[in-house]
N, C-alpha and C positions, 0 to 999 in steps of 0.2 A: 329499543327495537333494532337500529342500524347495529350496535353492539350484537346482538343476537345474531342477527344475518352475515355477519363480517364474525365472530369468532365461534362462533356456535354450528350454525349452517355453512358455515364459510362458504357462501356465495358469492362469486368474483364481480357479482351487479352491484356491492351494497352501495359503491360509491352511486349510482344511479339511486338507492335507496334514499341516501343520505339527501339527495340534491331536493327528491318528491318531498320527504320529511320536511326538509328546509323552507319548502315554495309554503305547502301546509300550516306549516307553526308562524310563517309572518302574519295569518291569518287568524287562527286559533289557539295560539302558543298562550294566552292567559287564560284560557279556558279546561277548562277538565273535560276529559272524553266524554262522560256522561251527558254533560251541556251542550255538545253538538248535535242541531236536528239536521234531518233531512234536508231541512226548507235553507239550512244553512250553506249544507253543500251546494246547495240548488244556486246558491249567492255565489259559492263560492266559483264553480264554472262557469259562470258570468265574468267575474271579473279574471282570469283566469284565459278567458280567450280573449278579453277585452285587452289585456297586454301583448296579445299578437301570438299566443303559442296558436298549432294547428291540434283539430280535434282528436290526431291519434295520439299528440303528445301528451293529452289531457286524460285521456283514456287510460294511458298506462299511468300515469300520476297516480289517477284512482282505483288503480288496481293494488296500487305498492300502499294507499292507505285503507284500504276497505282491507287486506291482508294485516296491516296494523294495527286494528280495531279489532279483528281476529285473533291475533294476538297476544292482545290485553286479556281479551273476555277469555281466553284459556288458562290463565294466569290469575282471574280473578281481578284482574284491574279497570275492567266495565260490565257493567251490567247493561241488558234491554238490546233494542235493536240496534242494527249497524248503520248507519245513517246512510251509509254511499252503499249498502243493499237498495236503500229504501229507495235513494235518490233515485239512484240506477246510471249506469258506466255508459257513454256511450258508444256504439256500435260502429266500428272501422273495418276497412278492408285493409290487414295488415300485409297481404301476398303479391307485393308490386316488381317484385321479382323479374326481371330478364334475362333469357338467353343469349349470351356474345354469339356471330358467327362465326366463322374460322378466318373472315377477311377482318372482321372487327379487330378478333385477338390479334391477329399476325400486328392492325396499324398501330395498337397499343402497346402492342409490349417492343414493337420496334421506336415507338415512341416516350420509354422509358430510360429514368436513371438506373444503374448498374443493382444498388440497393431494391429499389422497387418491380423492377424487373424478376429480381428473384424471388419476392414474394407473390408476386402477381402469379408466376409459375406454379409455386407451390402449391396455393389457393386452387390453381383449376386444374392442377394434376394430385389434389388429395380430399377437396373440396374442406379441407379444414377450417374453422372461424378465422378473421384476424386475428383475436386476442392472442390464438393458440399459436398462431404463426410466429409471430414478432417475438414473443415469451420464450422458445424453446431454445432447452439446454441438450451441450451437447452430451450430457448422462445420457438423455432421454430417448436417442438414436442409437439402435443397433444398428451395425454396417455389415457386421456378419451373414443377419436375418433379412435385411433390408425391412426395417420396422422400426418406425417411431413408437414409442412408450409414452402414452400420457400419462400423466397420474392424474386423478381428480380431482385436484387442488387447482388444477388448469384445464379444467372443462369447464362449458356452462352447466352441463346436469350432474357436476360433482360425482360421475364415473368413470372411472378408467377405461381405455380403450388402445388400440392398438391400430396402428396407420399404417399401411405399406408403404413402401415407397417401390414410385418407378424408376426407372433408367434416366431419367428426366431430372429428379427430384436429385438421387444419388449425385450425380453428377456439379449440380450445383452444392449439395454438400459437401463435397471431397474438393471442390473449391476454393467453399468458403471455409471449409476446414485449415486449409492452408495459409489464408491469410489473417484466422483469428487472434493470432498474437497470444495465444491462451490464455480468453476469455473463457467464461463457464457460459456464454449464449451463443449462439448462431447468429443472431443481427447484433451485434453489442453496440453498446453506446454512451462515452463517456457527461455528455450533454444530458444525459435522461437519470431522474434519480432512480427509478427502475434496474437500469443499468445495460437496460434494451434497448432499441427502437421504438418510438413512440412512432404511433400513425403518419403519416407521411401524408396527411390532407393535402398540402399544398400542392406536393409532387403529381398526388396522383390526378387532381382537379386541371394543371396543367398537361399532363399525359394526353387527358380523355379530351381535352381543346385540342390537343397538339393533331390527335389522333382523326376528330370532328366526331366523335361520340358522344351524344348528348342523355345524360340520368341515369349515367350508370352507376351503382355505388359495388363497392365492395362485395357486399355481401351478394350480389348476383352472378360473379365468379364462383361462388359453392354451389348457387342454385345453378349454375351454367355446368359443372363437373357433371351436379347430382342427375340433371335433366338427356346428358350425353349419357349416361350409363343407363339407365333406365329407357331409353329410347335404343339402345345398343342390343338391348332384348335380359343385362346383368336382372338377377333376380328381388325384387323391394327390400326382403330381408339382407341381402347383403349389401345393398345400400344403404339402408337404414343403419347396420352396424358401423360404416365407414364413417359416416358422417356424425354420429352419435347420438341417434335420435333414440329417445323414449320407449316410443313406439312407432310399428310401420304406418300407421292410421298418420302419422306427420310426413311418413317419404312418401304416400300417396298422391298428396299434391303436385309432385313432378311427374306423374306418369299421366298418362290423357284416357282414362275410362269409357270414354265417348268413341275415340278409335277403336279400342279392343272393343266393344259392345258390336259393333261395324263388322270388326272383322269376324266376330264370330257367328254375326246371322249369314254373312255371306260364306262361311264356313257349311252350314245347316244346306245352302244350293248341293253341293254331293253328296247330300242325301236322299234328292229327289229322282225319282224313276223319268 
């Protein structure tokens, strides 16, 4: 199945894949799919947070093996029900998401290394993922078009997409361009077998202390771009496209519905005599 997801799907999570399979077969691994019940999984999330994960970690676990038992059964390698249907997944709120303000960003990123600093940038002037950040070759930027080129092999929905860049972004490219020593990456890095930058935890854990910012992760710089542009009045489909979502039904969660609902009864008052 991680083989499937990794060269088939070429999914850039399988290693996530790999890790849930792993937790799974310490448990199950002498046993044949068919022999796993419900009542097992039911065991199995027991012990499972009894080692200290938290329940959204657990949730996704069972998402990556209830899709594994899925499968099999299309393949012919289980038959009957799916046990972590039956058990059933439990229910997280994955949307913890924060907005930076503008005093926030200004203490952060003055509160950054030279390397981190330029991704922090990028992140909340393209709202791109990390993964997409750190990975990027310089093929993959036109300077011409001011447009980054992903290919799908480096997205998470394995679609290609197209990024502008700003005056902002540019700038730190034609930078970094200069001192790449001619690398084929933008972050390179001879320490990472990658041959990129690897996450900069440490760096940015100290930042966000340095800064007095407390829970911010990464990924709330994209939700911080996506929420600036959609508050800006930009339209959901063209946010949706920037940031490479599926569907617009996923860039709705940044817009506030409850406001527009407001404004539009209060809209309805010029029409009363």
């Amino acid at each position: 199945y991680v083989a499937y997801q990794r060269d088939v799907k070429q999914i850039r999570s399988h290693e996530r894949t790999k890790e849930c399979v792993t937790h799974f077969a310490r448990y199950f691994g002498i046993k044949k799919l068919s022999d796993i019940r419900a009542e097992d999984i039911d065991i199995y999330k027991q012990k499972r947070l009894s080692e200290g994960i938290k329940q959204n970690t657990l949730a996704r676990e069972l998402q990556v093996i209830r899709n594994l038992f899925n499968h099999a059964e299309k393949r012919n390698k289980f038959f009957g029900k799916n046990p972590v249907r039956e058990s059933g997944i439990p229910q997280f709120n994955d949307k913890k998401e924060r907005v930076l303000t503008i005093d926030e960003q200004h203490r952060l990123l003055n509160a950054c290394t030279n390397h981190l600093r330029d991704i922090l940038q990028i992140a909340l002037n393209t709202g791109m993922r990390r993964g997409e950040i750190l990975g990027l070759r310089w093929e993959w930027i036109d300077f011409d078009e001011n447009i980054i080129n992903l290919p799908q092999t480096h997205t998470k929905t394995n679609r290609a997409r197209k990024v502008p860049v700003n005056d902002i972004v540019r700038k730190i490219f034609l930078e970094r361009k200069l001192l790449s020593g001619g690398s084929e990456f933008v972050f390179p890095s001879e320490e990472s077998k990658t041959g990129h930058l690897e996450w900069l935890k440490r760096s940015f854990s100290t930042a966000c202390k340095t800064a007095k910012i407390e829970g911010l992760r990464f990924h709330d710089l994209r939700h911080t771009a996506a929420t600036r542009l959609v508050e800006s009045g930009i339209p959901l489909h063209a946010v949706a496209k920037l940031l490479g979502h599926s569907t617009v039904r996923v860039t709705e969660r940044y817009s506030h519905p409850e406001e527009s609902v407001r404004e539009a009864v209060n809209i309805l008052n010029s029409f009363q005599t």
